[in-house]
VEXDREN-2710 file (C-alpha; in Angstrom, 1 decimal):
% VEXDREN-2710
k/r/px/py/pz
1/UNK/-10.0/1.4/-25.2
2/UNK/-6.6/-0.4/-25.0
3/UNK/-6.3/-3.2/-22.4
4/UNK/-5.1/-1.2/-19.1
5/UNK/-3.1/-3.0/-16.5
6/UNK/-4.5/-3.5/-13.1
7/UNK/-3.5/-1.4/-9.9
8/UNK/-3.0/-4.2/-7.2
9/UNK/-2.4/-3.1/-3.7
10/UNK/-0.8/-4.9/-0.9
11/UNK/-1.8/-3.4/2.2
12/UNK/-0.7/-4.5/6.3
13/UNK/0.9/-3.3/9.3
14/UNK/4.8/-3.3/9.7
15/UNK/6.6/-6.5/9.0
16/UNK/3.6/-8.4/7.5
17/UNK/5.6/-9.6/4.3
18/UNK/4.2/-6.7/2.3
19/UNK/7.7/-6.0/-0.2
20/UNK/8.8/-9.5/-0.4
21/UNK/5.0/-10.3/-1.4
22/UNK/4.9/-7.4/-3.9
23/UNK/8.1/-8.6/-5.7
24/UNK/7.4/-12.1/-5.7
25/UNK/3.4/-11.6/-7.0
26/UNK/5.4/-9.1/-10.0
27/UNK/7.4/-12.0/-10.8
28/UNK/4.8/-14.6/-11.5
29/UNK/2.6/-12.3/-12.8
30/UNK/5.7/-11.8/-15.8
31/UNK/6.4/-15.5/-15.7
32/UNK/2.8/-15.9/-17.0
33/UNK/3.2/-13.3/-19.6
34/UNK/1.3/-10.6/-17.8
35/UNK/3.5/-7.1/-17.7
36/UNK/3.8/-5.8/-14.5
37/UNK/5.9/-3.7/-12.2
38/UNK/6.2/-3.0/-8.2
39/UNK/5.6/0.2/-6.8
40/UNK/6.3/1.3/-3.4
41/UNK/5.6/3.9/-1.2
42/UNK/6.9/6.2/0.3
43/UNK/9.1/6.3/-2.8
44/UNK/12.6/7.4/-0.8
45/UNK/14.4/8.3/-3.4
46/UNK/12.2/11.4/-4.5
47/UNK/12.5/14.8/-2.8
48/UNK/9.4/14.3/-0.5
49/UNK/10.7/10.5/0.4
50/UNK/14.4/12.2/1.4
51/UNK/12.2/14.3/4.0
52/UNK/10.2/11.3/4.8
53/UNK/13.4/8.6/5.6
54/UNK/14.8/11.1/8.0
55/UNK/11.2/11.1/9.9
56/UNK/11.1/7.4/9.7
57/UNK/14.5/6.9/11.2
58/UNK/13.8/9.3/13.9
59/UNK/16.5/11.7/12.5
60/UNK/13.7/14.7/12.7
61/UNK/10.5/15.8/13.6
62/UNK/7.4/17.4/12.0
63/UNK/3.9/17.9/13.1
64/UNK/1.5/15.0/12.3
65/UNK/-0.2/17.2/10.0
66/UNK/3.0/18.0/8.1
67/UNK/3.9/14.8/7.5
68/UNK/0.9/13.3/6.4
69/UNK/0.7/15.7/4.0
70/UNK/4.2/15.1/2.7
71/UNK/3.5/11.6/2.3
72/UNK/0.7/11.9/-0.1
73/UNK/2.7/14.5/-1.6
74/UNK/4.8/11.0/-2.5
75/UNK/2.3/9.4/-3.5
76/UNK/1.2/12.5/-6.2
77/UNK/4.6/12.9/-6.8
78/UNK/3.8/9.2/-9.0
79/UNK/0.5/9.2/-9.9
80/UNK/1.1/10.4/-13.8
81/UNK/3.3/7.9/-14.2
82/UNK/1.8/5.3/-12.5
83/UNK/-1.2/6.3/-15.2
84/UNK/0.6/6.3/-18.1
85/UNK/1.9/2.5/-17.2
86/UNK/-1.7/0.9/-16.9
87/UNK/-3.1/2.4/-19.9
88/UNK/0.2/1.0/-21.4
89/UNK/-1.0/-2.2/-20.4
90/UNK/1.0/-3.1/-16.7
91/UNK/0.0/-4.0/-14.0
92/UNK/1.1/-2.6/-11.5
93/UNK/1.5/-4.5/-7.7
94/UNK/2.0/-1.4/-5.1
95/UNK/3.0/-2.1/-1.4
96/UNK/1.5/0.6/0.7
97/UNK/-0.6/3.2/-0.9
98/UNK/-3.0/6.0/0.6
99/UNK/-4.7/3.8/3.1
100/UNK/-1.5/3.2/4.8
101/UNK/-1.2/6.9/4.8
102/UNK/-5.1/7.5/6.5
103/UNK/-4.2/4.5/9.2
104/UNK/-0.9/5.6/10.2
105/UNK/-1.6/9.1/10.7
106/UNK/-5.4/8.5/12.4
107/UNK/-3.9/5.8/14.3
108/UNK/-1.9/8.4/16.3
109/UNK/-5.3/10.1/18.0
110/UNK/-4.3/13.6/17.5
111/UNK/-7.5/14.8/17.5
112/UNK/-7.9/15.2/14.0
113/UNK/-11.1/13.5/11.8
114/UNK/-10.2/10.3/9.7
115/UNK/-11.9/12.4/6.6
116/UNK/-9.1/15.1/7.2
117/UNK/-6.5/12.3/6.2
118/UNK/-8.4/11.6/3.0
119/UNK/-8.7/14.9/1.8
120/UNK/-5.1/15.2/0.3
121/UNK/-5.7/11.3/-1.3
122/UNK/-9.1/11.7/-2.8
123/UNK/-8.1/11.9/-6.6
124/UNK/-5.4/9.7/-6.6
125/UNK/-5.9/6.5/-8.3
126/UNK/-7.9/3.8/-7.3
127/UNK/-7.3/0.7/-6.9
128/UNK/-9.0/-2.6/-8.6
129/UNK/-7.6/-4.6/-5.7
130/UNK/-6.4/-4.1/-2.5
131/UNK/-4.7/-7.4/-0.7
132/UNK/-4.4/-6.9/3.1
133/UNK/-1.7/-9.1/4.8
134/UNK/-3.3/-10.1/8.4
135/UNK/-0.5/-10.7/10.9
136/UNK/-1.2/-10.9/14.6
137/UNK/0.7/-9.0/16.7
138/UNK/2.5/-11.8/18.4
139/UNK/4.0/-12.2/15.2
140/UNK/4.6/-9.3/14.4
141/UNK/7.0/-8.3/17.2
142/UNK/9.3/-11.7/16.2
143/UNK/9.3/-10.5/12.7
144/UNK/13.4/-9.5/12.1
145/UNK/14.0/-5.5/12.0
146/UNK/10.9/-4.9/13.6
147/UNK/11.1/-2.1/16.2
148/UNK/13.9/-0.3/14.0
149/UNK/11.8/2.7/12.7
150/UNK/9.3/5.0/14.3
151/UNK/6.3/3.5/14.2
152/UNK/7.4/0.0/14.8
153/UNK/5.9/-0.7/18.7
154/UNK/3.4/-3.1/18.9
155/UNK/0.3/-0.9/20.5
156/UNK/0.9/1.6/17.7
157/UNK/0.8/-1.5/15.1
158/UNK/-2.2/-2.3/17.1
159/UNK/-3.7/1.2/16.3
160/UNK/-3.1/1.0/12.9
161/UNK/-5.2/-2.5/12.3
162/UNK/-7.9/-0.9/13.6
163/UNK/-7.7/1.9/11.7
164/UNK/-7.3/0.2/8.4
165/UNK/-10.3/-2.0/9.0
166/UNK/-12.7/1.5/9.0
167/UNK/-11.1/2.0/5.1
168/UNK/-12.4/-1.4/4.2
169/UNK/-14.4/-1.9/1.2
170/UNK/-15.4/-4.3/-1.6
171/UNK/-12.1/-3.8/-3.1
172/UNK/-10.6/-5.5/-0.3
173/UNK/-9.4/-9.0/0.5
174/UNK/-8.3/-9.9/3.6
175/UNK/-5.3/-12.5/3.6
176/UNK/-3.9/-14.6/6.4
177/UNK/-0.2/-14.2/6.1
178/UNK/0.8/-16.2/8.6
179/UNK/1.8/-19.2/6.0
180/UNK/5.0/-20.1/4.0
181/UNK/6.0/-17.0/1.6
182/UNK/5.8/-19.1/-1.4
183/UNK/2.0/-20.4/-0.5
184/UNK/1.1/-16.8/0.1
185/UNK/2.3/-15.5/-2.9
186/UNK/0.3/-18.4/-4.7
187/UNK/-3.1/-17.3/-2.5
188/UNK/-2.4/-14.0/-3.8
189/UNK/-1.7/-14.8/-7.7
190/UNK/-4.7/-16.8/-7.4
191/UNK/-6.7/-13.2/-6.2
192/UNK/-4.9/-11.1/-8.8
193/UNK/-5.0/-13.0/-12.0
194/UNK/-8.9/-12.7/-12.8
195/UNK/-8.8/-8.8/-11.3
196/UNK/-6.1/-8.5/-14.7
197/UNK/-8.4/-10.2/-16.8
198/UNK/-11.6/-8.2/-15.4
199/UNK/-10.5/-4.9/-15.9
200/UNK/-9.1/-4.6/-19.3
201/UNK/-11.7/-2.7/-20.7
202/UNK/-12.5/-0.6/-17.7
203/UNK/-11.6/3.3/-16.9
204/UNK/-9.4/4.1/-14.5
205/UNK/-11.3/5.7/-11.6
206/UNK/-10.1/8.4/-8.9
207/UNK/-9.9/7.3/-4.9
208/UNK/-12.9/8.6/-2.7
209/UNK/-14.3/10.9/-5.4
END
């Protein structure tokens, strides 16, 4: 088998640094010779993230149900592609992935089972490492453009933490991102780079299979 990148994800609630820490961990992973690219989710540029912007901005609504599913539509919508880069050898750092997806949409106690919300992920790719960016909610709320998109209030950030923490698993490391950006992004370099080396000449595996 070829060396395969690694599939890195940076997990947290709204405003936790998440982008800025996914672009800066791509950099200095390429500044050290290792190929990699960002990923992001939801992907807004596809047909399912067009749908999905004008939900986030509050410019229309769909049933929780609906909308779940079109976001891990997004994510599907990628998945081939994301493949075909780590067999090439990238790595590839993605900020938000399914878990987001499962926390979100469970956080909003519509009566539906947390397993429901994983159905429509499970075959997705999994990840070798997923970083989580903890924030407290006082914060949060002084972070700048929070409160600008739908679920940017601090009870249903609060909601979401304790969703995510039911997803946890030994994949996970849980980061304290209240710190400078630059000695984040250093903590987190110092998580990704021996993930890279480790999984070279590992299989890609599916999520919850």
């Amino acid at each position: 088998m070829n060396n395969r990148g690694a599939l890195i994800v940076i997990e947290g609630c709204d405003c936790s640094g998440k982008s800025i820490q996914c672009r800066n961990v791509v950099e200095s992973l390429n500044n050290r010779g290792i190929p990699a690219e960002a990923v992001r989710f939801p992907d807004r540029t596809t047909e399912t993230g067009h749908i999905i912007d004008k939900y986030l901005k509050n410019s229309t609504d769909l049933p929780d149900q609906v909308i779940h599913l079109i976001f891990s539509a997004n994510r599907w919508e990628l998945r081939s592609k994301m493949e075909k880069l780590l067999m090439n050898g990238t790595t590839l750092v993605v900020d938000r992935y399914s878990f987001s997806g499962v926390a979100y949409s469970s956080a909003k106690k519509n009566g539906m089972d947390i397993e429901w919300y994983k159905s429509p992920e499970r075959g997705l790719l999994k990840p070798d490492l997923v970083l989580f960016l903890k924030l407290e909610p006082n914060v949060i709320k002084q972070r700048k453009g929070f409160g600008e998109e739908r679920y940017e209030t601090l009870e249903f950030q609060e909601a979401v933490f304790k969703s995510f923490e039911l997803l946890t698993d030994d994949t996970w490391k849980i980061v304290d991102a209240d710190t400078s950006v630059d000695k984040l992004t250093e903590n987190l370099v110092s998580e990704v780079v021996p993930v890279v080396d480790r999984v070279k000449g590992l299989p890609l595996s599916n999520l919850w299979s």
